[in-house]
N, C-alpha and C positions, 0 to 999 in steps of 0.2 A: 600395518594396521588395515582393515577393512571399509571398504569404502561404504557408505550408507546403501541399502537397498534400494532397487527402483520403488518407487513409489508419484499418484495421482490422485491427485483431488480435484473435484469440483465445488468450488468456492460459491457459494450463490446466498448465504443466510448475513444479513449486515446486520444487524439490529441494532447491536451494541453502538456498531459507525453512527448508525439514523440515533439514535439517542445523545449520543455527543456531539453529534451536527445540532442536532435539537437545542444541545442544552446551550451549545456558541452563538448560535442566533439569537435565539432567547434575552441571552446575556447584553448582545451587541443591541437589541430591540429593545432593550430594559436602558441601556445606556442612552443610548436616542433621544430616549421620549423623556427621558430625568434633564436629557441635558437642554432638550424646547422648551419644556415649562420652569426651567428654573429662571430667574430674571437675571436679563442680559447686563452685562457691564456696559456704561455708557459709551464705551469704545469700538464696541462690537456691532456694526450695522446690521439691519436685516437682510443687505445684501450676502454677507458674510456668514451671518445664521442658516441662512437660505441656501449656500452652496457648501459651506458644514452638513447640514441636513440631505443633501441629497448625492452628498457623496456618501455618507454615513450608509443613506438607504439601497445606494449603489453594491456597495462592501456587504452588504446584509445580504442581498439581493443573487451575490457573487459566489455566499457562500450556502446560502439553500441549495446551488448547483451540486453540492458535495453530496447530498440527500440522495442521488440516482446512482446506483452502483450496479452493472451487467454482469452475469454470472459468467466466470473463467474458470479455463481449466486448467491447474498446474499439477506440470509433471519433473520429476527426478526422474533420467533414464540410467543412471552409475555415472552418466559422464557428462552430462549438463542438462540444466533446467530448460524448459519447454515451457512458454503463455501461448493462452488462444481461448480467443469465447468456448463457451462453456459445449457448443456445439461440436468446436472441433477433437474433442476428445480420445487421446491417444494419437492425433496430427495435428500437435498444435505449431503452427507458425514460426513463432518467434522462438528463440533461443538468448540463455543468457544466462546471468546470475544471480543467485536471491541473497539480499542478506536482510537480516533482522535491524530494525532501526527503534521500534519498541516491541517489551514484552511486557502484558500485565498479566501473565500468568495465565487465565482465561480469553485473551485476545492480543491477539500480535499485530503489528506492522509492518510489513515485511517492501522491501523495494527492491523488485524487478528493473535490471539492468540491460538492454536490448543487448544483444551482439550484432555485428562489430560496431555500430554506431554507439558509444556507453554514454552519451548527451541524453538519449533516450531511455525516459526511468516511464518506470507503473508504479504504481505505489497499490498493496493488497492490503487492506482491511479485516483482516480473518479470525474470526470468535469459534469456542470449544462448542456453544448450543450448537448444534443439525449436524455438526461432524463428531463428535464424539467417539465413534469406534476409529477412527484415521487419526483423531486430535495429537496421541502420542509419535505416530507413525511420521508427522507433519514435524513435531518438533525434533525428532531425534534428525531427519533430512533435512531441515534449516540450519540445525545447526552443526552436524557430523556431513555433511555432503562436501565428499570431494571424489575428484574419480579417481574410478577403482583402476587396478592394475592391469596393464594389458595382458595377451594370454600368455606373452613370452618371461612374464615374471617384473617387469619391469616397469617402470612407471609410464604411461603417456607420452611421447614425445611433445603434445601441445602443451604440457603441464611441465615438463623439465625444468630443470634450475636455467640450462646452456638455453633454453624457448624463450628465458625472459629475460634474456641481456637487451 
């Protein structure tokens, strides 16, 4: 079977991410504020309200942080993926592995697994708007990428069955 083509992208368009950050916050801010003005049980001090509430706005606070996403640039070379700001284009740094963790058709999740440290995730946020002519090329190497054969016909040696004992 053929190994997927090399293939790069640079990722830089979140919108969809910043709208469903949006819409969690939103949500978590709507839960806050129903939950201070609703009248407290006689049990519930306002010390307790008070550190309810400012961990709530903690959490809120924690997840606006998601809102800031730096353009990367990822690459399939045939034989493994490559992350690196969006600068380093075609030498990106890191090496490792992608896989799909959600797909809604027009926007995927994809998590980046560093090499050799695999404790070490990225997590990519990646929408079909601003990529569209790559969008196919993106899905067919997320999810058909494996490396291709060496030139003597044979598979890999770091990929071998005897590699992963």
């Amino acid at each position: 079977m053929r190994a997927a083509p090399a293939f790069q992208l640079t990722i830089r368009h979140f919108g969809v991410w910043r709208a469903m950050v949006a819409v969690l916050v939103c949500c978590a801010a709507t839960s806050l504020v129903a939950f201070l003005m609703l009248p407290g049980e006689p049990s519930a001090s306002p010390l307790v309200r008070g550190s309810l509430a400012t961990l709530a706005a903690l959490a809120i606070g924690a997840s606006a942080t998601l809102w800031r996403c730096d353009p990367v640039s990822l690459r399939w070379d045939t034989q493994q993926w490559h992350l690196g700001p969006a600068s380093s284009k075609g030498e990106e740094p890191w090496q490792g592995h992608v896989a799909v963790a959600l797909d809604l058709g027009a926007w995927m999740l994809l998590k980046f697994t560093h090499h050799p440290d695999a404790r070490s995730i990225r997590w990519l946020a990646v929408q079909r708007p601003g990529i569209e002519p790559s969008w196919h090329a993106l899905r067919c190497a997320v999810y058909c990428a494996r490396p291709a054969d060496s030139p003597d016909g044979g598979r890999n040696r770091a990929t071998s069955p005897e590699s992963q004992e």
